[in-house]
C-alpha positions as CSV (number, residue, x, y, z in Angstrom):
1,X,30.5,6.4,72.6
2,X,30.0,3.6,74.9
3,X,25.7,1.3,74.9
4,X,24.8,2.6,77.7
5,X,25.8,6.3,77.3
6,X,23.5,6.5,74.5
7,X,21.3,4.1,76.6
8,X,20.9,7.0,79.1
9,X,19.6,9.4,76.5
10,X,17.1,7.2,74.4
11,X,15.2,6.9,78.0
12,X,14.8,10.4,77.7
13,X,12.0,9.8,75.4
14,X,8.4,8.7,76.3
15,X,7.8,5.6,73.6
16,X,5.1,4.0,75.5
17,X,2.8,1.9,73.0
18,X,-0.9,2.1,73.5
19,X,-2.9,-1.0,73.0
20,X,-6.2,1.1,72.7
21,X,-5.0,3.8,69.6
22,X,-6.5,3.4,66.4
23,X,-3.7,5.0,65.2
24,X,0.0,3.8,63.5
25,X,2.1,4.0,65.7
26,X,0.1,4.1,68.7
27,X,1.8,7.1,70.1
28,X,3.5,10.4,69.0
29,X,6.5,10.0,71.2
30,X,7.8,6.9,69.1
31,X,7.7,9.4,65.7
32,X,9.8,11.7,68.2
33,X,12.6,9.0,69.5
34,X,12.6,7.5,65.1
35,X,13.6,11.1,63.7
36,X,15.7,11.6,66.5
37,X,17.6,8.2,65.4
38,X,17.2,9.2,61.9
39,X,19.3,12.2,62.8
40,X,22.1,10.3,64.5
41,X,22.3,8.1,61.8
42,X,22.8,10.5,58.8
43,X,25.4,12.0,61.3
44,X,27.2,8.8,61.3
45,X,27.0,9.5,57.1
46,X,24.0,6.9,56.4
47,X,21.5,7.2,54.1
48,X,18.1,6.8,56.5
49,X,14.6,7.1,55.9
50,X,11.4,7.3,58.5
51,X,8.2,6.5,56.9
52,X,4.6,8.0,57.8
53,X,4.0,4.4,60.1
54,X,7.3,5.3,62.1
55,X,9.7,2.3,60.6
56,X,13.6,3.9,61.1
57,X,15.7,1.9,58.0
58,X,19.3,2.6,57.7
59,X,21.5,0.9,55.3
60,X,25.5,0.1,55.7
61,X,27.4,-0.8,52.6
62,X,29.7,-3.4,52.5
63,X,33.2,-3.0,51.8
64,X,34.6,-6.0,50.9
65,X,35.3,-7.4,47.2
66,X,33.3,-10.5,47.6
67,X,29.4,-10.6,48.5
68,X,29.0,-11.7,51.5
69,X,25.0,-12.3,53.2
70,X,23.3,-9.0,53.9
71,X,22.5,-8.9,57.6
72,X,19.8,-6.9,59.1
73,X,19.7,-5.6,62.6
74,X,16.9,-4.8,64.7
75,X,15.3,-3.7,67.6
76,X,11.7,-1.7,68.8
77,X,11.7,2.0,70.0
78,X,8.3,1.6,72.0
79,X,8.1,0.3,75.6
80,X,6.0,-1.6,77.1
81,X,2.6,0.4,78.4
82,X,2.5,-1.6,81.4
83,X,3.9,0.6,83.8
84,X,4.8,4.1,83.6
85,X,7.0,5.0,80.9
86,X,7.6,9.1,81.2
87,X,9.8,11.3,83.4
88,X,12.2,8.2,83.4
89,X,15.1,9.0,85.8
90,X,17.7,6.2,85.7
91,X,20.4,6.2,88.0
92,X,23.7,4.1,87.7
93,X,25.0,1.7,90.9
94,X,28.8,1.3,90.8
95,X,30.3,-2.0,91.1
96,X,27.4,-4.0,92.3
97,X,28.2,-5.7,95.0
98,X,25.0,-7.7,95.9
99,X,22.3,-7.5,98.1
100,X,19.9,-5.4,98.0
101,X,19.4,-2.0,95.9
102,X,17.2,0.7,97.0
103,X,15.5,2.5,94.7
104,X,13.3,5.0,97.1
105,X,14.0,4.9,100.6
106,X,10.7,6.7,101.5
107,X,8.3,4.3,100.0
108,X,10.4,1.5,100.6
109,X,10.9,0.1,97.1
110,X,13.4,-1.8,97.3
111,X,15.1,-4.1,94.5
112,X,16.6,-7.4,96.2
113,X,18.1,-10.8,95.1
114,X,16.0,-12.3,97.8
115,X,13.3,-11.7,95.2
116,X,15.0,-11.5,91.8
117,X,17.9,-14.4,92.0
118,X,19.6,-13.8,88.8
119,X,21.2,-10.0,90.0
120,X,23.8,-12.5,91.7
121,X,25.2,-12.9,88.4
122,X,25.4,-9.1,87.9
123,X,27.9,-8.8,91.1
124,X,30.8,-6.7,90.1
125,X,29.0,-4.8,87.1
126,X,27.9,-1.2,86.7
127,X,23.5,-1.6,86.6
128,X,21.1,1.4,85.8
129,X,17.6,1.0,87.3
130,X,14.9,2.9,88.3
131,X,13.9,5.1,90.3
132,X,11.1,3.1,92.0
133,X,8.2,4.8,90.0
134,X,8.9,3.8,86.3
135,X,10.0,1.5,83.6
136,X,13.3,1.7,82.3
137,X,13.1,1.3,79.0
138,X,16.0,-1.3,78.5
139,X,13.2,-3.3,76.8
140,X,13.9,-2.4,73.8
141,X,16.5,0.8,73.9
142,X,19.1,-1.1,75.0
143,X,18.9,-3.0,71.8
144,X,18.6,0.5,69.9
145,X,22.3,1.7,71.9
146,X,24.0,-1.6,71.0
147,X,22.9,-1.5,67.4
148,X,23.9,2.2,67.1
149,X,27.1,1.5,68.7
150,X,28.0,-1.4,66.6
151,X,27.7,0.6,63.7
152,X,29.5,4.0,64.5
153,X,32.1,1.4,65.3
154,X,32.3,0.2,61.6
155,X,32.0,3.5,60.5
156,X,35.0,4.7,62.2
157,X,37.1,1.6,61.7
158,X,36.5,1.0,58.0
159,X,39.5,-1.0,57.1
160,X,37.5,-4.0,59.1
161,X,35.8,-6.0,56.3
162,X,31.9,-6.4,57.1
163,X,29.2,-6.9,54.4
164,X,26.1,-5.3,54.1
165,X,24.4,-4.7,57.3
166,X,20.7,-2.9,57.9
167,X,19.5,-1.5,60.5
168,X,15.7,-1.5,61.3
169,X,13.7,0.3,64.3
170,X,10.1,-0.5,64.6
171,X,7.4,0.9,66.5
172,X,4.3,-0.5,68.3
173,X,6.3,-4.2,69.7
174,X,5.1,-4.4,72.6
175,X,1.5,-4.0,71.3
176,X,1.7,-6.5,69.1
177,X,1.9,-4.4,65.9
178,X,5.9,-4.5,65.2
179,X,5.7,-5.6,61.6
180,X,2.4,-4.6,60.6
181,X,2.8,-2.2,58.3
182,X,6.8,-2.8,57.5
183,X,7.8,-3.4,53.8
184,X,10.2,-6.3,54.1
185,X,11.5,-5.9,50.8
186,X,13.0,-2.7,51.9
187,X,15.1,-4.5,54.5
188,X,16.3,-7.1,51.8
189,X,18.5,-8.8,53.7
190,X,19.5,-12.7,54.0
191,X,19.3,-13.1,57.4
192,X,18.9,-10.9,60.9
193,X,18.9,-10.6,64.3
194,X,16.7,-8.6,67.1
195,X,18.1,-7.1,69.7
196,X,15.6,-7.7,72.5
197,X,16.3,-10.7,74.5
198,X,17.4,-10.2,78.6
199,X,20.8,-11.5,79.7
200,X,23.7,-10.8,77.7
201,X,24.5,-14.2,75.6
202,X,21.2,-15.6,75.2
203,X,20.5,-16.7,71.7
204,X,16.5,-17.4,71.7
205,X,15.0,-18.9,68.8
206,X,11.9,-20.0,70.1
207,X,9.0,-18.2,71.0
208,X,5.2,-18.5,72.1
209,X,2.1,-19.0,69.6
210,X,0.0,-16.1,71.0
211,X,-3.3,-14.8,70.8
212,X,-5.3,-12.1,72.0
213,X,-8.8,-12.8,73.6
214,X,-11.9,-10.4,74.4
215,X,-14.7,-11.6,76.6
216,X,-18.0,-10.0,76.4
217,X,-20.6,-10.9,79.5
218,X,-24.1,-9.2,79.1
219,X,-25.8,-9.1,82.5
220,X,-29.9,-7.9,83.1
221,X,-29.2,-4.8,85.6
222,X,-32.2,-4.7,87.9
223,X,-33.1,-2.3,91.1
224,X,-31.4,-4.3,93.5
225,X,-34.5,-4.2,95.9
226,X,-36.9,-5.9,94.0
227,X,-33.5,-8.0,92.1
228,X,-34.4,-11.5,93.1
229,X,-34.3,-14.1,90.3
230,X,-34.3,-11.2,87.7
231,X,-30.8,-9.2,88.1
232,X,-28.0,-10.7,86.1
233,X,-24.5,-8.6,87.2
234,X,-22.2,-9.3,84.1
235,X,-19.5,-8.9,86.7
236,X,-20.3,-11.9,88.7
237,X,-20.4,-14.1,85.3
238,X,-16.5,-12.5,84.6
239,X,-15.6,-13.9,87.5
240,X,-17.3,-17.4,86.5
241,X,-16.1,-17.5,83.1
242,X,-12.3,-17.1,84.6
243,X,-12.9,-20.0,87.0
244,X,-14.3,-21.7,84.3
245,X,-10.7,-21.8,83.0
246,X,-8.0,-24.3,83.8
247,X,-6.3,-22.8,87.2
248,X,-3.1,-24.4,86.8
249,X,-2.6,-21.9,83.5
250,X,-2.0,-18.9,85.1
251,X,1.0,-16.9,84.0
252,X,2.3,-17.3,88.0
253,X,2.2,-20.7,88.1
254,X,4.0,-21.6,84.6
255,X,7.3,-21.5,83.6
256,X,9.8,-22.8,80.9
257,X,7.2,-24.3,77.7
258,X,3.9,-23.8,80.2
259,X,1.8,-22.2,78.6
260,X,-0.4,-19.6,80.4
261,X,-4.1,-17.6,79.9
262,X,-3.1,-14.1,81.1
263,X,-6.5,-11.6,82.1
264,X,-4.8,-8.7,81.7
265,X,-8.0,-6.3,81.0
266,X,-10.9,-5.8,82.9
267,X,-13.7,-3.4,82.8
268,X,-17.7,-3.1,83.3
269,X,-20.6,-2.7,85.0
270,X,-24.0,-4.9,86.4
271,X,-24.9,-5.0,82.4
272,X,-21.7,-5.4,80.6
273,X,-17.8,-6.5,81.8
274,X,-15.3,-7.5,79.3
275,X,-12.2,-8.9,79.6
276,X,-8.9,-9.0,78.1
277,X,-6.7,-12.1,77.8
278,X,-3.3,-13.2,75.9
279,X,-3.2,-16.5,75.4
280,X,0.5,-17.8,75.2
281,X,1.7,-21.7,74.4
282,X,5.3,-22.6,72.4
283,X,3.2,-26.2,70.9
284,X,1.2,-25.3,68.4
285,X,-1.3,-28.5,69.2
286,X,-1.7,-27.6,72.6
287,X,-2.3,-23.7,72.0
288,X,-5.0,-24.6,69.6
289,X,-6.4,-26.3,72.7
290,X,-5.9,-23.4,75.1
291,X,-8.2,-21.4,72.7
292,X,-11.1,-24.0,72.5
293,X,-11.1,-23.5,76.5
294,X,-12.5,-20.3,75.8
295,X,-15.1,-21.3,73.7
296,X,-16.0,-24.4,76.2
297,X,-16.1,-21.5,79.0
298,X,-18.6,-19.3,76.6
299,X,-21.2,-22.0,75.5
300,X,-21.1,-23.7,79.3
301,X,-22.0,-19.5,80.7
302,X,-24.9,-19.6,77.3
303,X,-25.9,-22.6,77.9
304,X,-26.7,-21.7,81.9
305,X,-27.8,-18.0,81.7
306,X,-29.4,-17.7,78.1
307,X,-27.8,-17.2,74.7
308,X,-26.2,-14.2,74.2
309,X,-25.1,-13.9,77.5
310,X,-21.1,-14.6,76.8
311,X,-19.1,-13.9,73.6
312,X,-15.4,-13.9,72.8
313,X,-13.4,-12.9,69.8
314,X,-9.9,-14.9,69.7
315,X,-7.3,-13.1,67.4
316,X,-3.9,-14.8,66.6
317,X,-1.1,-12.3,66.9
318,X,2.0,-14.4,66.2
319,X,3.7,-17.6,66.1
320,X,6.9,-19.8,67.5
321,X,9.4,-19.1,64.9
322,X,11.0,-22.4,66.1
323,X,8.9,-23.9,63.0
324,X,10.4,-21.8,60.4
325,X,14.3,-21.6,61.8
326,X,14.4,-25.5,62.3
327,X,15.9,-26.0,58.6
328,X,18.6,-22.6,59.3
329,X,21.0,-23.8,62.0
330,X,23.7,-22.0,60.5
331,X,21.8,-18.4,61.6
332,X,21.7,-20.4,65.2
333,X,25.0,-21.2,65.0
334,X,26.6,-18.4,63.8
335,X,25.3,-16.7,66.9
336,X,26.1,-19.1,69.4
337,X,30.3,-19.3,68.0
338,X,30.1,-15.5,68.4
339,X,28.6,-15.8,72.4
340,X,31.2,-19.0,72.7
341,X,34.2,-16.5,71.0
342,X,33.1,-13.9,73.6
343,X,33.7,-16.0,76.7
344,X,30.4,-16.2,77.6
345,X,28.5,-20.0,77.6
346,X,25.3,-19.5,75.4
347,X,22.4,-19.4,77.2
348,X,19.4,-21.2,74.9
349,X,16.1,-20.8,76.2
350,X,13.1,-20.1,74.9
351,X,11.0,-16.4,74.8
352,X,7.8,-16.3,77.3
353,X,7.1,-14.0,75.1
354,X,7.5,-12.7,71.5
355,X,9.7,-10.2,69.2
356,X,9.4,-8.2,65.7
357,X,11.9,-11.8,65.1
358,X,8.6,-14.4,65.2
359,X,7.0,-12.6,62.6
360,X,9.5,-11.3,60.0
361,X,10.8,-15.0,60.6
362,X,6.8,-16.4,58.9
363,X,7.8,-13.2,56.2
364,X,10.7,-14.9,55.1
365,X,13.6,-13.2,56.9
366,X,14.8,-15.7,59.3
367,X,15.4,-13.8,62.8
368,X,16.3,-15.2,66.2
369,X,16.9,-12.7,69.1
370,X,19.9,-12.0,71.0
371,X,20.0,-10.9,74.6
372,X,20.9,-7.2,75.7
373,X,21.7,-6.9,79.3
374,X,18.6,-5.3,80.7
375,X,16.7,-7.5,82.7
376,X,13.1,-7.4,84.6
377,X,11.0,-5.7,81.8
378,X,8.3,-3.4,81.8
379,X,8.1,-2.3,85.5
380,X,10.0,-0.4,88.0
381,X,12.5,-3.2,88.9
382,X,13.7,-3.5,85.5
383,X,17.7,-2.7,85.1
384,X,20.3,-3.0,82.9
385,X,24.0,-4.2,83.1
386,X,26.7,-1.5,81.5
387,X,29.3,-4.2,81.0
388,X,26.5,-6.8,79.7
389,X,26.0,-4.3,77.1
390,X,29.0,-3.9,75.8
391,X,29.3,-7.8,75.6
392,X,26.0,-7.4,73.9
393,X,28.3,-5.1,71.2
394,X,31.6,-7.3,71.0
395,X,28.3,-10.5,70.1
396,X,27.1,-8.5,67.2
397,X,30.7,-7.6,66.0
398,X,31.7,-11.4,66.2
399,X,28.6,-12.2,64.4
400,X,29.5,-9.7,61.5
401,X,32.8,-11.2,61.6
402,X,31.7,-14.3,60.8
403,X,29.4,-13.4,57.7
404,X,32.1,-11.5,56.6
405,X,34.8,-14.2,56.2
């Protein structure tokens, strides 16, 4: 079975994440897709286990005389709860061949190059999208279909040497919660990978320092008739406090290493607004800054209105694994020859973002992430390239290759 067809069904499930549950993982429909996977792979005749937080871990033996590194592969079953993540219904456009895609003719949704450049390079290829009203889900089950394919192809071709490989699907990514609970000595492997980058052949290896922000403003709510020099609208102050923040740090005007303050999150009343923000920088000095910004813009609104007035609560969530993968070039390597031996040039960027890879990297398991083929996550533009995900396959294979020998 080819990526993609497997692709098709995983989407099938709602996995949408939920920043807001108290509960691990977030949502039901994860547990659903994770014994589902279970299932397929004890078909394939692997010992797999699910545990009560939702953590898929599969193990392949190795069939060759001499040891060779233990390699774990993984991706995340959740997408992103961004946009709308149920009653997913892809469709598949046949041989591309550029301009523009339309994904509901009555609305007028339309998917274009004039917009998104980079579907130039996807002329020629099969791409699923959307329908116009969803997600797609690419981010992260594409990663799930290439995984799952790489290892049914092992399984049926089991003269091909290959050493131990692992397979791990975690829940709750996309909320920041990917390796919270996972045991990492049950993965014990050397090195690994995580399917969840965009465009087949990139080989990432750097990622944000990110935090997560929450803004309090307590306002006075007065009768607005008799409100002169008394009423204090909390929502008023939000919209000072953001201003109060450098303008130029906007997730819309950054690119490449910018780093960004994203308000995400906003909710309140005349008496009390807070606000959500993920704070996002790949240098470590100046994402320490970005976070004393905050506390500038709290004690400048205290200051001016009375204390008490403005709070925040700044939360790391993960680092740039650049730090801890600067002294394991080979793992770099390794990846890069097997993108070179694919006939593809490596494309070495770093993540405006981050993966399950940043932190099981600071746990000791050295993980940089490999692109998939899906590109344009969490919204109804996202897509996916059938033939990028099958290069995404013949990558992995190389890499196991090269471990192996």
């Amino acid at each position: 079975m080819r990526a993609y067809e497997r692709f098709l069904n995983y989407v099938r499930y709602n996995t949408q994440s939920d920043p807001s549950s108290t509960s691990y993982p977030s949502t039901p429909g994860q547990l659903v897709l994770g014994e589902a996977l279970k299932q397929e792979l004890e078909t394939l005749g692997l010992e797999t286990t699910i545990d009560q937080y939702g953590y898929v871990i599969s193990r392949l033996p190795g069939n060759m005389k001499h040891q060779a590194p233990s390699l774990a592969l993984i991706a995340h079953m959740d997408t992103s709860p961004d946009s709308c993540g149920k009653n997913i219904k892809p469709q598949i456009i046949k041989n591309y061949a550029g301009g523009d895609i339309i994904l509901d003719a009555v609305q007028n949704i339309i998917l274009s190059p004039d917009v998104f450049p980079f579907m130039k390079r996807n002329i020629g290829q099969d791409l699923i999208t959307t329908n116009g009203h969803t997600l797609l889900g690419a981010d992260d089950k594409a990663g799930i279909a290439e995984i799952m394919t790489v290892i049914e192809y092992y399984i049926d071709n089991h003269h091909i040497p290959h050493g131990e490989i692992m397979v791990v699907f975690t829940p709750d990514e996309e909320v920041g919660n990917g390796t919270k609970y996972i045991d990492i000595a049950k993965i014990g492997s050397d090195l690994a990978y995580t399917l969840d980058g965009s465009a087949v052949g990139e080989i990432a290896y750097e990622n944000f320092n990110a935090a997560a922000a929450v803004v309090t403003l307590n306002g006075i709510s007065v009768h607005p008739g008799s409100a002169k020099n008394k009423l204090l609208n909390s929502i008023s102050l939000a919209s000072e406090f953001d201003l109060l923040l450098p303008k130029n740090m906007r997730p819309e005007l950054t690119e490449k290493y910018e780093g960004f303050n994203h308000l995400h999150n906003i909710k309140g009343n005349v008496e009390k607004t807070t606000m959500e923000y993920i704070i996002r920088n790949h240098d470590r000095h100046l994402f320490a800054s970005q976070k004393e910004s905050f506390v500038v813009a709290v004690n400048i609104l205290n200051r001016k209105y009375g204390a008490k007035t403005c709070d925040v609560v700044i939360t790391d969530s993960y680092f740039n694994m650049k730090e801890k993968l600067s002294s394991k070039q080979e793992i770099i390597e390794i990846a890069v020859q097997a993108i070179r031996d694919t006939g593809l040039e490596p494309i070495i960027e770093p993540i405006r973002g981050g993966t399950d890879g940043a932190r099981l990297t600071y746990m000791g398991l050295p993980c940089p992430n490999l692109g998939t083929g899906g590109y344009n996550y969490h919204g109804p533009y996202e897509y996916a390239s059938i033939q990028e995900m099958d290069q995404a396959v013949e990558i992995v294979k190389r890499i196991i290759a090269q471990i192996a020998s």
